[in-house]
N, C-alpha and C positions, 0 to 999 in steps of 0.2 A: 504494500500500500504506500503511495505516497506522503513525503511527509507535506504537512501543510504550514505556508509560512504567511503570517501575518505582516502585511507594511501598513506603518503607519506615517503617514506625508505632514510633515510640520507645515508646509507653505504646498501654495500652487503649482508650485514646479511639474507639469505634467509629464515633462520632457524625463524629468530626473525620475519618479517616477513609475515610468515606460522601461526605462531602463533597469530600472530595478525588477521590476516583474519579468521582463524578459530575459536577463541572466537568473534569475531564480529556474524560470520554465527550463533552460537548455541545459541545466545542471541536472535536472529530474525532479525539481521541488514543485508543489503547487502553491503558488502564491495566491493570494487576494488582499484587501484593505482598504485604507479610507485617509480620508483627507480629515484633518484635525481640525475640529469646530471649538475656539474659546468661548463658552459662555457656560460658568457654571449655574448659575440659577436654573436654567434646564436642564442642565445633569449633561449635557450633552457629551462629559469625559467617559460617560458605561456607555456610548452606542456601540463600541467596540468589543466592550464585555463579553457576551457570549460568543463570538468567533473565539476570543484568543483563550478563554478558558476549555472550549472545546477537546476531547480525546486525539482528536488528529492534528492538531496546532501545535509542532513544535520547536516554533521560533517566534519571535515576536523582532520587529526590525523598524526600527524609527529613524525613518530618514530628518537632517535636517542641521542648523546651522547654529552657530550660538547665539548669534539674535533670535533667531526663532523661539529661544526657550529666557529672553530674557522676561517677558511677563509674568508677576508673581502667578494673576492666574491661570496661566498654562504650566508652569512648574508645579502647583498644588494639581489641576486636574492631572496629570502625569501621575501623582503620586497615589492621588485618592487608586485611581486602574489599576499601578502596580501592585499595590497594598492588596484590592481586590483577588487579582490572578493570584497572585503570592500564597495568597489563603487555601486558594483549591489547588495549586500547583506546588506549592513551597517557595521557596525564595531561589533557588536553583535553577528554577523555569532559565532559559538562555536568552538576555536580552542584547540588539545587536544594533549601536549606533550607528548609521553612517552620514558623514559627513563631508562637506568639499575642499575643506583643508582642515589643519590641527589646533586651531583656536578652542575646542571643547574638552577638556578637561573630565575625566572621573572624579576628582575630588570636588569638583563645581556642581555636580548632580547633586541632587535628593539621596538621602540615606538609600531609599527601595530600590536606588539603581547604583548604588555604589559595589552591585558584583557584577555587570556589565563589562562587555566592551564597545571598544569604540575605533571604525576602521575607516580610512579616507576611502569617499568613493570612487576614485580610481586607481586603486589599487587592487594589482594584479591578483592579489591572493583574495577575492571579494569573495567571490562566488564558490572558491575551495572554505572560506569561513565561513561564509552560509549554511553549506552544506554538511559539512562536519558538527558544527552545532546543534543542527536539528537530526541529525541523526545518534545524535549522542545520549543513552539515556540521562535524564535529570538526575541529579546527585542531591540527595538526601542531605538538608544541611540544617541542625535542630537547634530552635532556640529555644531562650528560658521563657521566651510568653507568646502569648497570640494577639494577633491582633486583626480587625474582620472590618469591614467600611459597609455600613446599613445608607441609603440614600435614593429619597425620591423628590418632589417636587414640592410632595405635601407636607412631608414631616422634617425634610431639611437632611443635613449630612449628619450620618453616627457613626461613632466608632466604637467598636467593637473590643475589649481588654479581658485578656484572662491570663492565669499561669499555664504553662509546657505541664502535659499529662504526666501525672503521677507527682504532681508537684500544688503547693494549695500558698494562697496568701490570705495573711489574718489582715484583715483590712486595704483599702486599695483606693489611691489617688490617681489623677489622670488633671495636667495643667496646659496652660497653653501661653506661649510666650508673646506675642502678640494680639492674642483675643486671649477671654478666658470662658469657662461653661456657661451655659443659660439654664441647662435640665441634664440630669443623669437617673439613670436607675441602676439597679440589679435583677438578675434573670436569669433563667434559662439559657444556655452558651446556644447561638444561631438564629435568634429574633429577639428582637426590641422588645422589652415584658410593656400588657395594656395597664398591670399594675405591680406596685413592688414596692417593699420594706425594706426601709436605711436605717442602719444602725447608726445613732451618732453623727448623722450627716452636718460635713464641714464645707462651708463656704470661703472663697477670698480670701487663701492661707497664700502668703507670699515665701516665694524657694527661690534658689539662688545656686545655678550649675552652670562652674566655669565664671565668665564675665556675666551671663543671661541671666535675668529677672522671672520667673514662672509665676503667674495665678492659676491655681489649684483648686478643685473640690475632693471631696473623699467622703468617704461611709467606713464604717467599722465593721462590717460583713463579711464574713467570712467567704472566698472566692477558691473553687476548687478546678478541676479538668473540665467541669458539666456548669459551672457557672461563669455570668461573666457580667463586667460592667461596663456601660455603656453611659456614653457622655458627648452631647450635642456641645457645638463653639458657636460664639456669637458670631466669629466671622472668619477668615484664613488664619490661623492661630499660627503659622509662620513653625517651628519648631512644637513637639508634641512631648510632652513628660510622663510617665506612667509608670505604676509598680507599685509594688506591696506598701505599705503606711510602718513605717520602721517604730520599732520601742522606742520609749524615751531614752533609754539608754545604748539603743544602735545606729550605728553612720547608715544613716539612709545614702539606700543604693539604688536608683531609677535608671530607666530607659528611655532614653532619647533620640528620638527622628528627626532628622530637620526634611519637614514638607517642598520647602521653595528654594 
């Protein structure tokens, strides 16, 4: 079976492309994809969702340029998608930049793409990298938590926080360095609860990781493999905070994304 390779077009470039789908096709891959629409209010960063999470999708391939990705909201929609696939694929899923010269940077991405590559696009070895990636199986790469992205039109963007299976948190914050929460719950891990009980729930706790400022909420609830919590942002929270709520007597240890 062929493998199937997702492109995704930062700009109009049809030419570029064309190009792209057509050294995929001569290699033996089957390519499709889509031209990237900025406008988060419409959610329009999931129209691509179910392609690249698909059983036979195994490459994902984002043509484009460094301007292309200087708008915070297309670097946050970027992230919400990866974080998405990540979930159903793992974080190992093979994501493949191409570019028209070396101006883009790995350490200038979003966390969710900081295991990427990134290949100029005319270079000779393009289409041998294509191809080896997606036919490679994903590698199994396990973290200490989960994290899951809930989001439609009506109820705004969620995210999704729990501990790595076989693993439990007594209590659990989630902050945002840029925005901070509007609503969070606890639940059942895989959907938004319609209702739910917070232990001790804390508002507007101010953190401080590295040089960054975080505002925080939290509950005292105990969060296992099967539960999870979930916490709406006023708006692109820019960097994301999360993890267990430490004793008063332990160096709180969180996890950090940066979104944009």
């Amino acid at each position: 079976m062929q493998k199937k390779v997702w492109i995704t077009s930062m700009s109009r470039e049809e030419k570029q492309i064309t190009g792209l789908l057509n050294l995929a096709k001569k290699y033996g891959l089957a390519p499709d994809g889509h031209f990237w629409v900025d406008d988060l209010q419409k959610m329009a960063w999931q129209s691509p969702l179910e392609n690249l999470i698909a059983k036979d999708t195994a490459l994902w391939v984002i043509s484009c340029t460094q301007k292309d990705l200087e708008s915070e909201s297309v670097r946050y929609g970027l992230s919400l998608l990866c974080l998405s696939i990540q979930h159903i694929k793992g974080i190992g899923f093979p994501i493949l930049f191409v570019c028209p010269d070396e101006s883009l940077k790995i350490e200038d991405l979003p966390t969710p793409f900081r295991g990427c590559d990134i290949i100029k696009s005319d270079n000779k070895s393009l289409a041998a990298k294509m191809t080896a990636k997606a036919n490679t199986p994903v590698k199994k790469i396990p973290t200490e938590y989960r994290i899951n992205i809930h989001a439609n039109q009506g109820y705004g963007i969620w995210f999704e926080f729990g501990p790595a299976k076989g693993t439990k948190w007594n209590g659990v914050l989630a902050g945002g360095l840029t925005s901070e929460a509007n609503a969070h719950g606890v639940g059942p891990k895989g959907s938004i609860p319609l209702k739910t009980i917070l232990e001790y729930q804390m508002q507007g706790l101010k953190l401080k990781s590295g040089t960054d400022d975080y505002t925080a909420w939290a509950v005292k609830n105990s969060i296992d493999e099967n539960q999870s919590y979930y916490v709406r942002y006023t708006d692109i929270p820019g960097n994301i905070l999360f993890g267990q709520m430490p004793d008063e007597e332990d160096e709180a240890d969180f996890h950090v994304l940066k979104l944009v």
